[in-house]
N, CA, C and O atoms as a Tripos MOL2 file, in Angstrom:
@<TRIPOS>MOLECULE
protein
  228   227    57     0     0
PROTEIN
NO_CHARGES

@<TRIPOS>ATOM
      1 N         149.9690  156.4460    7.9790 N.3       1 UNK1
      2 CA        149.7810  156.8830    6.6030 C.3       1 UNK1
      3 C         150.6380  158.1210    6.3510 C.2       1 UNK1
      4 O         150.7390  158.9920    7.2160 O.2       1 UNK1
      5 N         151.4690  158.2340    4.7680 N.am      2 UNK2
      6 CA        152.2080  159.1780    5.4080 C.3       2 UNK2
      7 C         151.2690  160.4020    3.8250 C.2       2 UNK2
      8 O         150.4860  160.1330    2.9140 O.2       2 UNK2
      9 N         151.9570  161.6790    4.2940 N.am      3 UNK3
     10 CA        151.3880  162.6110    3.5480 C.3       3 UNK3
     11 C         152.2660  162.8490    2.2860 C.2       3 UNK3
     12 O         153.4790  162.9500    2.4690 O.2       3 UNK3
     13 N         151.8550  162.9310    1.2330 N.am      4 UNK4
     14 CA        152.2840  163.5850   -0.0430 C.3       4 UNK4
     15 C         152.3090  165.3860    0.1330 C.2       4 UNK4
     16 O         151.3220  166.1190    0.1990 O.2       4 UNK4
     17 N         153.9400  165.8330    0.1850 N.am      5 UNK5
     18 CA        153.9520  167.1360   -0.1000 C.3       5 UNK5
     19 C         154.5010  167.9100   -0.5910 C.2       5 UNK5
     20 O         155.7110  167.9520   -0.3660 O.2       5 UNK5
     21 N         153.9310  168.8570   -1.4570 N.am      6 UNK6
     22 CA        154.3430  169.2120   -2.9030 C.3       6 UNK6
     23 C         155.9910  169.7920   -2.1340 C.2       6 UNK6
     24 O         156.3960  170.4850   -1.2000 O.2       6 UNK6
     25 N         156.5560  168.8780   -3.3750 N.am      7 UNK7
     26 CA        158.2620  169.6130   -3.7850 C.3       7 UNK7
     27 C         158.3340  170.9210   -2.9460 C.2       7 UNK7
     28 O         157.4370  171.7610   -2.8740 O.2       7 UNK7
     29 N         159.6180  170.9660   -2.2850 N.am      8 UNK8
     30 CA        159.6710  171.8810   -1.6430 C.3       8 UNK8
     31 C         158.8410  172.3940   -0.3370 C.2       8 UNK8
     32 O         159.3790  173.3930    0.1410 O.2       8 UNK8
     33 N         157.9770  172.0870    0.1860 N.am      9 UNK9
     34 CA        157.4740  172.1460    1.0950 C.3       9 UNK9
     35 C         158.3590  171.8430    2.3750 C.2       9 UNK9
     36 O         158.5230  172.8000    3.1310 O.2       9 UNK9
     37 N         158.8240  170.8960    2.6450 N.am     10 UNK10
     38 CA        159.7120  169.9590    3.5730 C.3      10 UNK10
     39 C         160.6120  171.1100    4.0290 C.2      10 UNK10
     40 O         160.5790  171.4100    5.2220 O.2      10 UNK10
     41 N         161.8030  172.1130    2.7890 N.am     11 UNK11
     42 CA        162.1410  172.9570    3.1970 C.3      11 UNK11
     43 C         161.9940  174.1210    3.7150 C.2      11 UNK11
     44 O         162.7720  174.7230    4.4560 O.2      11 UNK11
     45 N         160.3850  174.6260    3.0830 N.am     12 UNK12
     46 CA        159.7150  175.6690    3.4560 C.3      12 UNK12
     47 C         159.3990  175.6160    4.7380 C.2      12 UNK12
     48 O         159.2810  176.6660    5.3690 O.2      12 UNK12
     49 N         159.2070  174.3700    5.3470 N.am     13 UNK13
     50 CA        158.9700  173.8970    6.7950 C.3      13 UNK13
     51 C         160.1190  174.2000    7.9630 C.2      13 UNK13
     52 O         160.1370  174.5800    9.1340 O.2      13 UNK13
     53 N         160.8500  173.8930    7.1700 N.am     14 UNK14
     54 CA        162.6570  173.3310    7.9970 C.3      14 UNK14
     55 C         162.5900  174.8450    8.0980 C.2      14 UNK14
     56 O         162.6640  175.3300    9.2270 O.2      14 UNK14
     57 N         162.4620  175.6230    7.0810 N.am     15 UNK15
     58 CA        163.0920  177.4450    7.1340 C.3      15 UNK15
     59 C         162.5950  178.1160    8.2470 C.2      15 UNK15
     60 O         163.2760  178.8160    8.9960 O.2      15 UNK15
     61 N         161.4000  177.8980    8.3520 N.am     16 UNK16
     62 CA        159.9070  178.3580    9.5580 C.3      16 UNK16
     63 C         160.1850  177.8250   10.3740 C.2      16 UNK16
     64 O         160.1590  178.6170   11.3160 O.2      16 UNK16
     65 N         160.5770  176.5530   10.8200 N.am     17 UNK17
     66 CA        161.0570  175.7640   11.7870 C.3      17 UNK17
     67 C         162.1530  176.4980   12.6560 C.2      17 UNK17
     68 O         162.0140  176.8020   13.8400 O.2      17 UNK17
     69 N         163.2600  176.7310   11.8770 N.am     18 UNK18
     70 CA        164.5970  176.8710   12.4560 C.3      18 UNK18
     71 C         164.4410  178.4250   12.7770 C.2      18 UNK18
     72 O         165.2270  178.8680   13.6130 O.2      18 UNK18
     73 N         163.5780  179.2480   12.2490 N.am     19 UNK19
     74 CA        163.3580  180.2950   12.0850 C.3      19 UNK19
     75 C         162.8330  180.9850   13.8780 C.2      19 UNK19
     76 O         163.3080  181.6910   14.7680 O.2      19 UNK19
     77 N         161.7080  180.2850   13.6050 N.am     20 UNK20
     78 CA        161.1200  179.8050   15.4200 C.3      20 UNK20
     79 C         162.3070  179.4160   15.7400 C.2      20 UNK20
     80 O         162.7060  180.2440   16.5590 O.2      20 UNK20
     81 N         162.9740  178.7620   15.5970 N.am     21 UNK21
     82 CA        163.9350  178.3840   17.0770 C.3      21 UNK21
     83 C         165.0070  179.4380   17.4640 C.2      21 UNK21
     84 O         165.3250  179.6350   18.6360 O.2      21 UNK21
     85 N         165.5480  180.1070   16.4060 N.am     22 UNK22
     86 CA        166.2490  181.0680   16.3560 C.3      22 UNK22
     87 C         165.5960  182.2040   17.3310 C.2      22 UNK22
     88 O         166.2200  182.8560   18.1680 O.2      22 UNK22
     89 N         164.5620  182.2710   17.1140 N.am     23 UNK23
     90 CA        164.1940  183.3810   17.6010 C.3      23 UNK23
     91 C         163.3920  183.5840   19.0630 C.2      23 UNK23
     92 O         162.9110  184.6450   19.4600 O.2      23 UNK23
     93 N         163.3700  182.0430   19.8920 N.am     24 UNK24
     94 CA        163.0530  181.7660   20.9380 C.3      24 UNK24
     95 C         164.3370  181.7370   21.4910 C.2      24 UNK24
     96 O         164.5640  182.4470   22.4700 O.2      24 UNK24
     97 N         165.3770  180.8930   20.9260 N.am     25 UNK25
     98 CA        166.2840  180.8100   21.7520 C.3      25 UNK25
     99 C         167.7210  181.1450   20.7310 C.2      25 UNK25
    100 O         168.2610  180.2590   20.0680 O.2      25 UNK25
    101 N         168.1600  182.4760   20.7600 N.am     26 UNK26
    102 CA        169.3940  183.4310   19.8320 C.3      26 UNK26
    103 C         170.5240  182.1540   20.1020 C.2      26 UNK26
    104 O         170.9720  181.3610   19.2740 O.2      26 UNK26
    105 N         170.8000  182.2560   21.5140 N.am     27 UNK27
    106 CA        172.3040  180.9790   21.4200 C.3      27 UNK27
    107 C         172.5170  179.7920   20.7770 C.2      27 UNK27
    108 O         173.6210  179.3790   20.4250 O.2      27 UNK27
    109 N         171.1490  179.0710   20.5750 N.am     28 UNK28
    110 CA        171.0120  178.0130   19.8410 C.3      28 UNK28
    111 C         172.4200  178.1320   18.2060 C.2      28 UNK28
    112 O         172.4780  179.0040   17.3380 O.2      28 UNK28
    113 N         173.3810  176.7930   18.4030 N.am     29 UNK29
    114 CA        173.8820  176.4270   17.3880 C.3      29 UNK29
    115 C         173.3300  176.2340   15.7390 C.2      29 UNK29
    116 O         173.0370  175.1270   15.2870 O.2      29 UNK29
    117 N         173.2650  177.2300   15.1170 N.am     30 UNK30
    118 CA        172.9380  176.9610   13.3630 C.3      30 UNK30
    119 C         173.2240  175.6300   13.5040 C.2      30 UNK30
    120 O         172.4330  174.9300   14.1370 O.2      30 UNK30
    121 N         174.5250  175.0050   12.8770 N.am     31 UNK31
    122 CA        174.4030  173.6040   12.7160 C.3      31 UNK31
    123 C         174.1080  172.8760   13.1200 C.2      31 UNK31
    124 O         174.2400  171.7790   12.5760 O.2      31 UNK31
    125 N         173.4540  173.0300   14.4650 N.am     32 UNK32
    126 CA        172.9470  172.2970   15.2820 C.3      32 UNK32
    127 C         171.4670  171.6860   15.1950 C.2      32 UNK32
    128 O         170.8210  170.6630   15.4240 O.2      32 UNK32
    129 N         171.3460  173.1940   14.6370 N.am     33 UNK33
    130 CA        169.4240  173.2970   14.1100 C.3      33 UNK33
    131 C         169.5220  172.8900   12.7230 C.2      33 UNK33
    132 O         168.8620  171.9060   12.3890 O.2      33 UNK33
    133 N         170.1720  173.4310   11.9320 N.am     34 UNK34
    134 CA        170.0840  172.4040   10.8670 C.3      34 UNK34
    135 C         170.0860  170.9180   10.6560 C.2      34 UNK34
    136 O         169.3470  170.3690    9.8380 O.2      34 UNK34
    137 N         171.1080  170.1640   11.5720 N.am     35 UNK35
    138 CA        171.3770  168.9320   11.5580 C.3      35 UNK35
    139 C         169.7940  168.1220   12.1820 C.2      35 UNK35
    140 O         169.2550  167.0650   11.8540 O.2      35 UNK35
    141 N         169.4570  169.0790   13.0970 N.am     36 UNK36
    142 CA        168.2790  168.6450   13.4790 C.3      36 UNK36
    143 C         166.8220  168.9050   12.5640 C.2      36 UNK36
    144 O         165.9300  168.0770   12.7440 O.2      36 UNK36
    145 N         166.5450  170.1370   11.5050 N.am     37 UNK37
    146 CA        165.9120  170.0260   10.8990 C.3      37 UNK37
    147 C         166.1970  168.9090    9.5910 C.2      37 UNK37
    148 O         165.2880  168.4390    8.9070 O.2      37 UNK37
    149 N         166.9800  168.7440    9.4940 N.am     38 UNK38
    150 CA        167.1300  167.4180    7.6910 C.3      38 UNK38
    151 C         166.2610  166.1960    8.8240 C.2      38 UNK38
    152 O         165.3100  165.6170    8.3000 O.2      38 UNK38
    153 N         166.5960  165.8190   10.3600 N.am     39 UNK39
    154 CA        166.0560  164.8920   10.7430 C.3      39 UNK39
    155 C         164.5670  164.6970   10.5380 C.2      39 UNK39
    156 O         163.8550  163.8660    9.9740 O.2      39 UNK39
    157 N         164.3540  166.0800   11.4010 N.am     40 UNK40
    158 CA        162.8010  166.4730   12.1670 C.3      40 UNK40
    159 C         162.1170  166.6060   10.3640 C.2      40 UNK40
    160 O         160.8950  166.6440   10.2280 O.2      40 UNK40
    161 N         163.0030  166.6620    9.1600 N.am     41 UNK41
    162 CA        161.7440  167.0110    8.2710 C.3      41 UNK41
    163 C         162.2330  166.0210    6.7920 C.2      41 UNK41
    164 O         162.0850  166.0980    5.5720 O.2      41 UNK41
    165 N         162.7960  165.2190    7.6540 N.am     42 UNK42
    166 CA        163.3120  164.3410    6.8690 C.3      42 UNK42
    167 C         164.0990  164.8990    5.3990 C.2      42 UNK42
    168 O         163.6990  164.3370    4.3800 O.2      42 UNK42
    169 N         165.0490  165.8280    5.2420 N.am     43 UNK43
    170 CA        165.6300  165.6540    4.3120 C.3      43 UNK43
    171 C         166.7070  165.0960    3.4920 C.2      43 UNK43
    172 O         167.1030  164.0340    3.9750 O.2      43 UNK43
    173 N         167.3840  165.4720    2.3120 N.am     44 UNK44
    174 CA        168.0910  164.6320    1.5620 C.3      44 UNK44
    175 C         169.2140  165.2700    2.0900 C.2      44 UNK44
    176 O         169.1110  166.2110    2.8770 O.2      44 UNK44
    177 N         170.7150  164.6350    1.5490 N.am     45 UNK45
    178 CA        171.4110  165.5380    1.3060 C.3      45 UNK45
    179 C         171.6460  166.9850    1.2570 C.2      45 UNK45
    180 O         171.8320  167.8400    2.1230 O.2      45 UNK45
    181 N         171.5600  166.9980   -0.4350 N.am     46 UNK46
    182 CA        171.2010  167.6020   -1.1530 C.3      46 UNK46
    183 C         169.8490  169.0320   -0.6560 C.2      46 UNK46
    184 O         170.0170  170.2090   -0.9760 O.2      46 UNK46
    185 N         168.6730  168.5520    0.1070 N.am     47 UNK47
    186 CA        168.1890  169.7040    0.4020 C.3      47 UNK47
    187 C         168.7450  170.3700    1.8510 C.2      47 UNK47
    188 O         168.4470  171.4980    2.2430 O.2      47 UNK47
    189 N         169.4870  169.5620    2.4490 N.am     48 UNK48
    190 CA        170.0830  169.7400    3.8130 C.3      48 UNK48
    191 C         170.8980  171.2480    3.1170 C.2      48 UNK48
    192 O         170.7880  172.4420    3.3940 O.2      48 UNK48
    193 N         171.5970  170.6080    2.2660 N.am     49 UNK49
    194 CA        172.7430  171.5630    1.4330 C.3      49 UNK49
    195 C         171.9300  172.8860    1.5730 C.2      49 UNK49
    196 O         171.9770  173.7860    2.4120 O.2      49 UNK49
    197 N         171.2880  172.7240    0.6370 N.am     50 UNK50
    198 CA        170.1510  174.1250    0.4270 C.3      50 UNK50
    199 C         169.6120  174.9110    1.1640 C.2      50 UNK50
    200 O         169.6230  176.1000    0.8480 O.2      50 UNK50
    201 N         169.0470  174.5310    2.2370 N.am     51 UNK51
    202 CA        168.7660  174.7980    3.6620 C.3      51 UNK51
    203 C         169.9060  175.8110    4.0600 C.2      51 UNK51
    204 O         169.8000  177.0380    4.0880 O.2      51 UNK51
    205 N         171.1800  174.9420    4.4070 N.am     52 UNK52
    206 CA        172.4310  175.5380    4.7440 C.3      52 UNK52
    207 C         172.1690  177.0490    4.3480 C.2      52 UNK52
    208 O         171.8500  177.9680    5.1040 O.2      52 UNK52
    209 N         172.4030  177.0880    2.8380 N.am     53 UNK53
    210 CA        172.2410  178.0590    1.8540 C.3      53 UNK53
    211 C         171.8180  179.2690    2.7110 C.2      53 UNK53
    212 O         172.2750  180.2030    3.3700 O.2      53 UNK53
    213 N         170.3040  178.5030    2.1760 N.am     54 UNK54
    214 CA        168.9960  180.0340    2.7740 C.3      54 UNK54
    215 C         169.2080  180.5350    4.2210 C.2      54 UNK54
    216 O         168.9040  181.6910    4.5170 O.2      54 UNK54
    217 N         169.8300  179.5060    5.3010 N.am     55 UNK55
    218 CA        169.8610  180.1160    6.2210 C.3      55 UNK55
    219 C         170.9910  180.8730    6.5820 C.2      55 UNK55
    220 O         171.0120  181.6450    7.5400 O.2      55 UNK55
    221 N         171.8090  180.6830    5.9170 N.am     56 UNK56
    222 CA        173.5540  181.9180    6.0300 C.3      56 UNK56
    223 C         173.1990  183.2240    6.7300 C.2      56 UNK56
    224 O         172.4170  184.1590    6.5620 O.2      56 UNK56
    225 N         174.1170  182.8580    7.5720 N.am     57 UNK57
    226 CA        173.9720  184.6030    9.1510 C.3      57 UNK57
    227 C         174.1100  185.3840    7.5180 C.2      57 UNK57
    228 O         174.1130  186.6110    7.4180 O.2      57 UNK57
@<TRIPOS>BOND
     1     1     2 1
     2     2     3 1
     3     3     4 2
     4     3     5 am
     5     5     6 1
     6     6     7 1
     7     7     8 2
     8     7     9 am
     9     9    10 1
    10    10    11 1
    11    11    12 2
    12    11    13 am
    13    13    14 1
    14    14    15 1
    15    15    16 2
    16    15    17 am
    17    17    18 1
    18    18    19 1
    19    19    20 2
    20    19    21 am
    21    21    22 1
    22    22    23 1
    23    23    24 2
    24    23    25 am
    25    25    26 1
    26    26    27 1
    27    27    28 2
    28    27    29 am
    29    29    30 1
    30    30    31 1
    31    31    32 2
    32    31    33 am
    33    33    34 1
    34    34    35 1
    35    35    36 2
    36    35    37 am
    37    37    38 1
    38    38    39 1
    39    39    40 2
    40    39    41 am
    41    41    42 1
    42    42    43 1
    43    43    44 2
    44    43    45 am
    45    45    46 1
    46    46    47 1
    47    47    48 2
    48    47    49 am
    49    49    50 1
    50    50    51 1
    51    51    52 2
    52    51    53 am
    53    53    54 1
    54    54    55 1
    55    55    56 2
    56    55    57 am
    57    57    58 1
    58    58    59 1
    59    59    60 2
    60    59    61 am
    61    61    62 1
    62    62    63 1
    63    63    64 2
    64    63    65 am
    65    65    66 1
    66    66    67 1
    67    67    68 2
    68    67    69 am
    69    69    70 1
    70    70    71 1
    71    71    72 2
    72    71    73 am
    73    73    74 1
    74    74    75 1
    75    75    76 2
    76    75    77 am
    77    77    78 1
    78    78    79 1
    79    79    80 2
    80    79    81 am
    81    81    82 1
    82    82    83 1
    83    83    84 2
    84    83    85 am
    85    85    86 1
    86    86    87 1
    87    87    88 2
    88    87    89 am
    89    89    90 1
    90    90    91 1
    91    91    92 2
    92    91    93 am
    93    93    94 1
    94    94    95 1
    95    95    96 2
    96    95    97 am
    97    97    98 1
    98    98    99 1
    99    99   100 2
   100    99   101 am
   101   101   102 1
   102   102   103 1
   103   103   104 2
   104   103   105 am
   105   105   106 1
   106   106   107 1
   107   107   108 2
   108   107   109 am
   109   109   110 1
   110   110   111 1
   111   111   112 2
   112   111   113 am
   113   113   114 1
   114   114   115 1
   115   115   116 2
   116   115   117 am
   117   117   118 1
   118   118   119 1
   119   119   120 2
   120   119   121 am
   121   121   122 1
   122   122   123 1
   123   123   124 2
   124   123   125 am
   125   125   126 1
   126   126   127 1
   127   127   128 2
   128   127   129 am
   129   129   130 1
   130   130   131 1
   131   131   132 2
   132   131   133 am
   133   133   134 1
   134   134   135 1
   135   135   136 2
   136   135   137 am
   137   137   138 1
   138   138   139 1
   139   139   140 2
   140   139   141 am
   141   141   142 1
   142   142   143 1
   143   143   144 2
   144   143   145 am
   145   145   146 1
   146   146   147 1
   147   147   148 2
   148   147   149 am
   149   149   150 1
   150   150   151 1
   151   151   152 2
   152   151   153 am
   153   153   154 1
   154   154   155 1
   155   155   156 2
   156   155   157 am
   157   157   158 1
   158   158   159 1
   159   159   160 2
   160   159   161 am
   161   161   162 1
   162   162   163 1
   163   163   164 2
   164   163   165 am
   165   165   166 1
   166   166   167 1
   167   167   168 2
   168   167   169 am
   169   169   170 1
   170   170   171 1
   171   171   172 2
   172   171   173 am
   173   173   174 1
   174   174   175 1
   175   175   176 2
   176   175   177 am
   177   177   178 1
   178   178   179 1
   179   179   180 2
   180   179   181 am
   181   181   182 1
   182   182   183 1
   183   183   184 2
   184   183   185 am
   185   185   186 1
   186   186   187 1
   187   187   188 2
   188   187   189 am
   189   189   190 1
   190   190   191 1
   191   191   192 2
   192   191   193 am
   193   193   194 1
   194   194   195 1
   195   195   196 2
   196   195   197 am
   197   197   198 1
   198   198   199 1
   199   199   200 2
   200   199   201 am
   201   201   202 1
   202   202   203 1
   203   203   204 2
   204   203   205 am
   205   205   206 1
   206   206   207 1
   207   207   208 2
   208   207   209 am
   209   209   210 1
   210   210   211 1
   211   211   212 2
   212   211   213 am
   213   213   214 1
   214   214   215 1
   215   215   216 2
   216   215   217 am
   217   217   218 1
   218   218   219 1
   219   219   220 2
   220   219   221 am
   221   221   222 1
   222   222   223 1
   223   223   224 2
   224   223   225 am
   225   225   226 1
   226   226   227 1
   227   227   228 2
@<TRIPOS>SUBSTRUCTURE
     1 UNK1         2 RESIDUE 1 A UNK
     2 UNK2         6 RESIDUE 1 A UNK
     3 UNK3        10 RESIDUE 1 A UNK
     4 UNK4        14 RESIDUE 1 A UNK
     5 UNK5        18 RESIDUE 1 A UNK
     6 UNK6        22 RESIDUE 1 A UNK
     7 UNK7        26 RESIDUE 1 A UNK
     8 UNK8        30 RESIDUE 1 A UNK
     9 UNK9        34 RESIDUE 1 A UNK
    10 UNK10       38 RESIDUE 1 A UNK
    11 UNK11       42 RESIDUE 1 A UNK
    12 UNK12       46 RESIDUE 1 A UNK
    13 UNK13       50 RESIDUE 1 A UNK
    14 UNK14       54 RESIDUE 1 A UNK
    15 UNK15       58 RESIDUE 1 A UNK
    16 UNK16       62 RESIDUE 1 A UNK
    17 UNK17       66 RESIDUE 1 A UNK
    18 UNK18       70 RESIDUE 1 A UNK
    19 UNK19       74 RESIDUE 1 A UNK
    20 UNK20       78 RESIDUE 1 A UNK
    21 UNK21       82 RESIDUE 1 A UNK
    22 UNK22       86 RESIDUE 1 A UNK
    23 UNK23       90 RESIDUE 1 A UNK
    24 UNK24       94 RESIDUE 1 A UNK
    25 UNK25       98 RESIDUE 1 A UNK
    26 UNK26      102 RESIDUE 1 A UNK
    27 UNK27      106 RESIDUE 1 A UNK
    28 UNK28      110 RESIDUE 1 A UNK
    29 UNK29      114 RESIDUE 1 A UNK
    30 UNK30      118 RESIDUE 1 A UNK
    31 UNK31      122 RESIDUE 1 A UNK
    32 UNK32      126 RESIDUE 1 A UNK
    33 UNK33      130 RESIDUE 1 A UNK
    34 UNK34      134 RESIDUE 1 A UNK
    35 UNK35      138 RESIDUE 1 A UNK
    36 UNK36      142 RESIDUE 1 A UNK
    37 UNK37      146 RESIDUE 1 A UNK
    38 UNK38      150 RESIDUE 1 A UNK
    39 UNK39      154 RESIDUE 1 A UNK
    40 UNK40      158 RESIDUE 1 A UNK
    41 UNK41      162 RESIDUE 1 A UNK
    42 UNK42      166 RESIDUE 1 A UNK
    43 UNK43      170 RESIDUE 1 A UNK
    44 UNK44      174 RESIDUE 1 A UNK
    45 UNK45      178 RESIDUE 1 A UNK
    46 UNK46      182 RESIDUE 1 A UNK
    47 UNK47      186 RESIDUE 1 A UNK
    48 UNK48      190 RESIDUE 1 A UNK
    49 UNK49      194 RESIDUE 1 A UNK
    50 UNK50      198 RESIDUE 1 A UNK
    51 UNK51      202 RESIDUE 1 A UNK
    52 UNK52      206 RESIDUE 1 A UNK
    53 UNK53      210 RESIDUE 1 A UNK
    54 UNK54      214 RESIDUE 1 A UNK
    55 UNK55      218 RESIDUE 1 A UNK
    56 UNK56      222 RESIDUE 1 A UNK
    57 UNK57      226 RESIDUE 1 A UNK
């Protein structure tokens, strides 16, 4: 069964997500973690894009 979650959430997730990873492990590749959060939180394009955005060193 899958969950309904309000707009924007998915990214708010991915941000906290990558956020933790960053900060367990500093060497970890940005695009790397990004490419892996659009997977792990299923996003579009388009919010992949955005993501990008918010997370800029």
């Amino acid at each position: 069964m899958t969950t309904i979650q309000p707009e924007g959430e998915q990214i708010r997730r991915a941000v906290e997500w990558i956020s933790e990873e960053k900060q367990a492990s500093p060497e970890k590749n940005r695009l790397k973690l990004l490419e892996e959060a659009g997977i792990k939180f299923n996003l579009s394009p388009v919010e992949e894009e955005y993501l990008a955005k918010l997370t800029k060193p």
